[in-house]
PLY file of the C-alpha trace (Angstrom):
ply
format ascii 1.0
element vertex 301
property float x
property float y
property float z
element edge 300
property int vertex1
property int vertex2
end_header
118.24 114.56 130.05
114.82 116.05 128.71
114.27 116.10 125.38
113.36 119.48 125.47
116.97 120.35 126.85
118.38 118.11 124.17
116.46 120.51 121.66
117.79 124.10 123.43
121.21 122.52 122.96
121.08 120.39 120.02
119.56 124.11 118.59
122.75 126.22 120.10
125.08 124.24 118.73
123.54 123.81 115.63
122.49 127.06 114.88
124.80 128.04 112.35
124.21 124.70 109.72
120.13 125.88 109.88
120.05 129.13 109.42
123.25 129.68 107.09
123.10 129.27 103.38
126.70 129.07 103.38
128.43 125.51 102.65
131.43 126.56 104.86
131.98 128.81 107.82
134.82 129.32 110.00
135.37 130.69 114.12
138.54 131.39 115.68
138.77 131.95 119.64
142.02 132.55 121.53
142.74 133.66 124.99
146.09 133.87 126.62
146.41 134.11 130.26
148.66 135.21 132.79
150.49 133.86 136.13
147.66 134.85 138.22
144.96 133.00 135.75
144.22 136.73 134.65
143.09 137.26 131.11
145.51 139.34 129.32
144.45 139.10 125.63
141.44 137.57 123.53
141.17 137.07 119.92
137.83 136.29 118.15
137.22 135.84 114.25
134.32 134.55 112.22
133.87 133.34 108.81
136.19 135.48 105.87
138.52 136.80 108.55
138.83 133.17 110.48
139.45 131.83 106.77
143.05 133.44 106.59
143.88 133.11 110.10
147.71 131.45 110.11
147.37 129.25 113.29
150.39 128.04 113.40
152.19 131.69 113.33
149.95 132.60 116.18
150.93 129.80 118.35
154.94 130.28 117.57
154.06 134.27 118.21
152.88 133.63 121.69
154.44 130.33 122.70
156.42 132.24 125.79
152.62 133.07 126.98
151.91 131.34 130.56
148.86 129.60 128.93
147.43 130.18 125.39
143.85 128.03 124.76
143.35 128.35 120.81
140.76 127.00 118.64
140.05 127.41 114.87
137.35 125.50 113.22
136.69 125.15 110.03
133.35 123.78 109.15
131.22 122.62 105.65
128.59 120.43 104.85
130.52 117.21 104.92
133.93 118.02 106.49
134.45 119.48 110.03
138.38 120.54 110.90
138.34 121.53 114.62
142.46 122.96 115.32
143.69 122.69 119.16
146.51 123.92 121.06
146.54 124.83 124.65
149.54 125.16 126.48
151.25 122.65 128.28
153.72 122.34 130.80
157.13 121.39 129.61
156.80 121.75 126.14
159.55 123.57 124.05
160.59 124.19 120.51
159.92 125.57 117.36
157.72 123.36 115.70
154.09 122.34 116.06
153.86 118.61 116.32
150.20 117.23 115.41
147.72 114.15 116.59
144.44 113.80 115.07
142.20 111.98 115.82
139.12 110.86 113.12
135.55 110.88 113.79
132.18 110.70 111.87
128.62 111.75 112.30
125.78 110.16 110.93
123.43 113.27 108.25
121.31 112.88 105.52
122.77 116.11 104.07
120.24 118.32 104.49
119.59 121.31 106.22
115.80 122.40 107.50
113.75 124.41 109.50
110.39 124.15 111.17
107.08 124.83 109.61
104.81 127.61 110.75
102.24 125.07 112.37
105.29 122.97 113.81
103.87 120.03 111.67
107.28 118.57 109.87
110.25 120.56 108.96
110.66 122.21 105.89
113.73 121.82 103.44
116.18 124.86 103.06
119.00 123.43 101.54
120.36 120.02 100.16
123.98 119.03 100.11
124.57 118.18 96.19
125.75 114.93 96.01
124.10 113.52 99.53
121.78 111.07 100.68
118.99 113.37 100.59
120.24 115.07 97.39
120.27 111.15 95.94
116.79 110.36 97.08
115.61 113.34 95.17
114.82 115.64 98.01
114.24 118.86 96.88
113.91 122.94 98.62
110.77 123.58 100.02
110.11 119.74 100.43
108.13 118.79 103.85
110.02 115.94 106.14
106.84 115.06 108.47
108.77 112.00 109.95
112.14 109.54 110.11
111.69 106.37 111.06
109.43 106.29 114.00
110.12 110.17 115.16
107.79 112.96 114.41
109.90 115.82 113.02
109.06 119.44 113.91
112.19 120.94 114.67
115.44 120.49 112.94
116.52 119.38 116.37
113.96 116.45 116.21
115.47 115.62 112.48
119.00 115.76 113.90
118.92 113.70 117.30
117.02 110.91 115.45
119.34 110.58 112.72
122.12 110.62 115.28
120.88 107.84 116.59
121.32 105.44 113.14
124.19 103.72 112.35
126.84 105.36 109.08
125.49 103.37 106.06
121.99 102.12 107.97
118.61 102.20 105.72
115.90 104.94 107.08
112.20 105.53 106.49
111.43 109.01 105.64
108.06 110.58 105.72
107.72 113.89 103.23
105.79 115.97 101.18
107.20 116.73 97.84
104.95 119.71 95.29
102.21 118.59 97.68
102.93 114.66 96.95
103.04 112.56 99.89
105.77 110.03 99.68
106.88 107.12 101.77
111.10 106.53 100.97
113.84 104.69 102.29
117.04 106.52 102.71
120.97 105.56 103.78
122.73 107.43 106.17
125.80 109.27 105.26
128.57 110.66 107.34
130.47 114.07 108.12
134.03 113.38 109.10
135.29 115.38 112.32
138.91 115.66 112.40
140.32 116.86 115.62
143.67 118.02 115.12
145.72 118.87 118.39
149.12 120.30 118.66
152.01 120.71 121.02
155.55 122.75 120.67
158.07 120.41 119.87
161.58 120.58 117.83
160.52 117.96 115.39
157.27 118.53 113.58
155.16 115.30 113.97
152.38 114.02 112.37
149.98 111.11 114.45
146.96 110.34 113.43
144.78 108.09 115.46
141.76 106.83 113.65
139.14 106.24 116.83
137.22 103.01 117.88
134.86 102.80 120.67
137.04 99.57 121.21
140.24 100.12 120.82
141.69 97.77 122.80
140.00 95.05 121.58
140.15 95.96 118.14
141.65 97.29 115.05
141.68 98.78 111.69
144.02 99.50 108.89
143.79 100.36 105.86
146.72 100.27 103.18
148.41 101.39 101.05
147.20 104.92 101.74
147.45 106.93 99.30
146.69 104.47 96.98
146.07 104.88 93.32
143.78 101.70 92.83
143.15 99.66 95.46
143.62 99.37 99.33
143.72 96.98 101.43
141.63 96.84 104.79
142.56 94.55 107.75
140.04 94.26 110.67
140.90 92.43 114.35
138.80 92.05 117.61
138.49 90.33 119.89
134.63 90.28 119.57
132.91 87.68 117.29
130.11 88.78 115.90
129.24 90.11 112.29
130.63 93.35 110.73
130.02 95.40 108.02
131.93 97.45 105.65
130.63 100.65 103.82
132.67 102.85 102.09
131.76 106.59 101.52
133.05 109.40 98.75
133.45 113.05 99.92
129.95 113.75 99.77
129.30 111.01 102.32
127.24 109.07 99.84
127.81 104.95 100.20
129.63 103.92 97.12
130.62 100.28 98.80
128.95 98.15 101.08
129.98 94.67 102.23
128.41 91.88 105.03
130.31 89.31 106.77
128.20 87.39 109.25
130.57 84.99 110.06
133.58 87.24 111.12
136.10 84.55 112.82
138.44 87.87 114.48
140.35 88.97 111.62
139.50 89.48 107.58
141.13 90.80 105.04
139.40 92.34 102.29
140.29 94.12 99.13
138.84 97.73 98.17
139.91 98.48 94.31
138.66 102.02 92.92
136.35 102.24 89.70
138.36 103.99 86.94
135.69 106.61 87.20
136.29 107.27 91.09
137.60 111.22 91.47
140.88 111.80 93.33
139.98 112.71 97.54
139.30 111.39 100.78
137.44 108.60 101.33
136.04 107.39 104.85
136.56 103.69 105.56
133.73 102.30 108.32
133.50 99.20 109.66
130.33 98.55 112.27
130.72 95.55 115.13
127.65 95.40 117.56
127.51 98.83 118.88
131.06 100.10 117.96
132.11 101.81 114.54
135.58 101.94 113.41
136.63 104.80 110.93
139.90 105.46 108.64
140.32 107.92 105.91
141.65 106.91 102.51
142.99 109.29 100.11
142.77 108.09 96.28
144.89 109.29 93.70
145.20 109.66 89.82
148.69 109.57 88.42
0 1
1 2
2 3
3 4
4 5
5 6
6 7
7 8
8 9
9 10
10 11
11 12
12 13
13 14
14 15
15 16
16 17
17 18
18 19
19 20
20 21
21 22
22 23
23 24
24 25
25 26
26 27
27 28
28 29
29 30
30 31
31 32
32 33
33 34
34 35
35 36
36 37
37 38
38 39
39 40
40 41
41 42
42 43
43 44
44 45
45 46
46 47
47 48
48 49
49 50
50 51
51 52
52 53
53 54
54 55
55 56
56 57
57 58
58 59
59 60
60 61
61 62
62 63
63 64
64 65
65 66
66 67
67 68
68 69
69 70
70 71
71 72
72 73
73 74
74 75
75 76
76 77
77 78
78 79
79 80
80 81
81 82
82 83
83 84
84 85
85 86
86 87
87 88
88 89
89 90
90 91
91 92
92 93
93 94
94 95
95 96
96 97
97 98
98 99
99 100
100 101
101 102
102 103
103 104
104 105
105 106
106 107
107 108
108 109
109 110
110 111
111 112
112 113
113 114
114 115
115 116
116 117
117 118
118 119
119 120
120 121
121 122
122 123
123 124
124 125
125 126
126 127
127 128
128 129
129 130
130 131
131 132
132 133
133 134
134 135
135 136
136 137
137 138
138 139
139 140
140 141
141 142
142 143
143 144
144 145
145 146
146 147
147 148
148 149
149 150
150 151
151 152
152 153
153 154
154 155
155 156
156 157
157 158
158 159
159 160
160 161
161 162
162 163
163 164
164 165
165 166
166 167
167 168
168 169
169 170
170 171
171 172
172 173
173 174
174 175
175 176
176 177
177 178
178 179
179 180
180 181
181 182
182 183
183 184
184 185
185 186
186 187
187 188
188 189
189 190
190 191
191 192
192 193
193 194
194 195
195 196
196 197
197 198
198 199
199 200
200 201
201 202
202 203
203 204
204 205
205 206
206 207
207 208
208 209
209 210
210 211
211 212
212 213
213 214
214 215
215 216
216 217
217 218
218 219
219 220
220 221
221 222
222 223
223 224
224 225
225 226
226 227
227 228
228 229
229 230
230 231
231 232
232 233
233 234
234 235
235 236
236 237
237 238
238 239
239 240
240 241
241 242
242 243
243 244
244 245
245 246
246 247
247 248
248 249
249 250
250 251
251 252
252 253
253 254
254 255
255 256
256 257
257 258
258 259
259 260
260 261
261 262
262 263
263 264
264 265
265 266
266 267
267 268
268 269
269 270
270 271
271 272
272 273
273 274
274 275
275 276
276 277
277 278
278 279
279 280
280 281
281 282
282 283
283 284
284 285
285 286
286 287
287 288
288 289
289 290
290 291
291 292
292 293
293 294
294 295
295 296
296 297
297 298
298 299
299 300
């Protein structure tokens, strides 16, 4: 695929994080359909109105429907929530049972736009508490490059830091109150969860944190909650050298550990600074090519 076609989607989809000044938005779409594949009703809702919608009540309202196809998103900074039922064949009860499934995205936390001369992209808001935030980027700051790509787009900006590994070291390229600077800077992650639900009688909860290689290998994390330390085991089948980071809500790396002589299985120990604020944590581990996530959630008595 072109990289200009990469841009005109990369820019459709991504629209909303540019432009907005808002640190959370939210979309709603439903349709329900008929017999005869004929549309019979449509619901869309945006932002305020998509805040309050009550998912679950919709689904149990229209669970007799031939075929419902609902999604409700839920999107900020750091955090995406992406909600998922669509009818299926078979399925009966009163209850919604849920499987979700845990993804991340590599971001400096920082949102841009392009420059009138298309020469770098300028800064038009910064995540507090991100990697950019921590390297001291500022509004109105010039990004001219990242690593070896030439930024003039906030598609250019995005792709390449897409391409970096959760937790990797950066170069970055900018202009700061007409300073030119040459910085390094780690890449943080946005957590995706993907939560998809069927009718059932029982409500369920799965959650499957995703690998790349998940039949070869496997991460756990325990306890979870925990209240001081957890506990994270890593197999696979695949001998090579792994690292762990460890990022706080704001996807900032607060824990980073090497092993370069992984055998197929470690067990390592994770224990929270006194000062650490009750949330979610994201748990990565990197092998080769494949990354490995699980959420932690740390709590205060």
């Amino acid at each position: 695929m072109s990289k200009m076609l990469m841009c005109i989607l990369c820019v459709w989809f991504s629209v909303g994080q540019v432009m907005s000044q808002s640190n959370e938005t939210a979309h709603t779409f439903a349709q329900i359909f008929n017999e005869k594949s004929e549309l019979v009703s449509s619901l869309s809702q945006d932002n305020e109105e998509a805040q309050g919608f009550d998912f679950e009540r919709y689904v149990l309202d229209n669970k007799e429907a031939f075929r419902l196809n609902l999604m409700h998103t839920i999107k900020s900074d750091l955090v995406v929530d992406r909600h998922i039922y669509r009818t299926v064949k078979g399925a009966q009860g009163d209850k919604l049972c849920k499987s979700t499934k845990v993804t991340a995205a590599a971001i400096l936390g920082v949102a841009v736009t392009s420059t009138p001369n298309f020469h770098g992209v300028q800064v038009v808001r910064v995540v507090e508490g991100g990697p950019a935030d921590q390297l001291g980027i500022q509004i109105d700051d010039v990004l001219y490059s990242f690593e070896d790509t030439e930024l003039s787009s906030h598609c250019d900006l995005q792709m390449a830091v897409r391409q970096k590994a959760i937790g990797a070291i950066a170069s970055l390229q900018y202009a700061s109150q007409g300073i030119s600077k040459k910085e390094y800077i780690t890449v943080g992650a946005q957590t995706i969860n993907t939560h998809t639900y069927t009718l059932c009688e029982k409500a369920e909860i799965v959650t499957d944190q995703e690998s790349e290689l998940a039949l070869e290998s496997t991460l756990t994390t325990y306890p979870n909650p925990t209240r001081g330390s957890s506990f994270i085991n890593y197999k696979s089948e695949i001998q090579s050298p792994i690292k762990l980071n460890i990022l706080d809500m704001n996807g900032a790396i607060i824990h980073t550990k090497a092993i370069e002589h992984f055998t197929g299985e470690i067990r390592l120990e994770y224990r929270f600074e006194d000062s650490a604020q009750p949330g979610v944590y994201l748990f990565v581990v990197e092998q080769d090519e494949a990354r490995h996530y699980n959420k932690v959630l740390f709590v205060k008595e």
